[in-house]
C-alpha positions as CSV (number, residue, x, y, z in Angstrom):
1,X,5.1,2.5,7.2
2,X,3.5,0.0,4.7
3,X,0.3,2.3,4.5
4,X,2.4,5.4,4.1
5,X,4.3,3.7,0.8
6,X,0.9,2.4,-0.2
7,X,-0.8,6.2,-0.2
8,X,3.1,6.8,-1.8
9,X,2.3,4.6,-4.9
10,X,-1.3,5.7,-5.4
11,X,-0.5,8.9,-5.4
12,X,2.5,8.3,-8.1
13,X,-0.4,6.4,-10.4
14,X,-2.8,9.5,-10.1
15,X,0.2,11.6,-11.1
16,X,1.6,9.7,-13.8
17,X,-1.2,8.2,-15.7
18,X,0.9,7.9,-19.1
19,X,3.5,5.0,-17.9
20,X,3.6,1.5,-19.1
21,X,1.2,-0.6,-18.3
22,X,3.0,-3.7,-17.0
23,X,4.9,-0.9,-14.8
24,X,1.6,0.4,-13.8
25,X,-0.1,-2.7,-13.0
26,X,3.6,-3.9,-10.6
27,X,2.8,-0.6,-9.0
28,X,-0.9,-1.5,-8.6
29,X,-0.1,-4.4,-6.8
30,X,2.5,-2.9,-4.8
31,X,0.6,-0.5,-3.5
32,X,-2.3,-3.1,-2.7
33,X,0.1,-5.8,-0.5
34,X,0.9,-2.4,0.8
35,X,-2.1,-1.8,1.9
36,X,-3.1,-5.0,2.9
37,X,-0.5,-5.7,5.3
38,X,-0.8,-2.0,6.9
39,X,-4.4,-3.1,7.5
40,X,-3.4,-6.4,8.9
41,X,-0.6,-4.9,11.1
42,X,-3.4,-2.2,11.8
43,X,-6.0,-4.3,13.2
44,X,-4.5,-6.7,14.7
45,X,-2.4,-4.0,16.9
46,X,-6.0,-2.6,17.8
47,X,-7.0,-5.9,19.0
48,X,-4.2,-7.4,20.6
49,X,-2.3,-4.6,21.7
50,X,1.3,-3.0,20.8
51,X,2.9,-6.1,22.7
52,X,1.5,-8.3,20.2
């Protein structure tokens, strides 16, 4: 789920290039923890298991 809003939020950037910059830059980082904890969640699923 977190890597699908992170692809969400890049894809609005890409899409909407004129918008504020202090809005762009929240969405930035949004999309980044996004990421981030997808990855986390991602890997450590892949190493522990899905009991973990």
């Amino acid at each position: 789920m977190a890597l699908g809003i992170g692809v969400w939020v890049a894809f609005y950037l890409v899409g909407h290039r004129g918008i504020d910059p202090v809005a762009e830059g929240i969405a930035a980082f949004t999309a980044l923890i996004s990421f981030g904890f997808g990855a986390y969640v991602l890997i450590r699923r892949v190493r522990r298991g899905p009991q973990h």
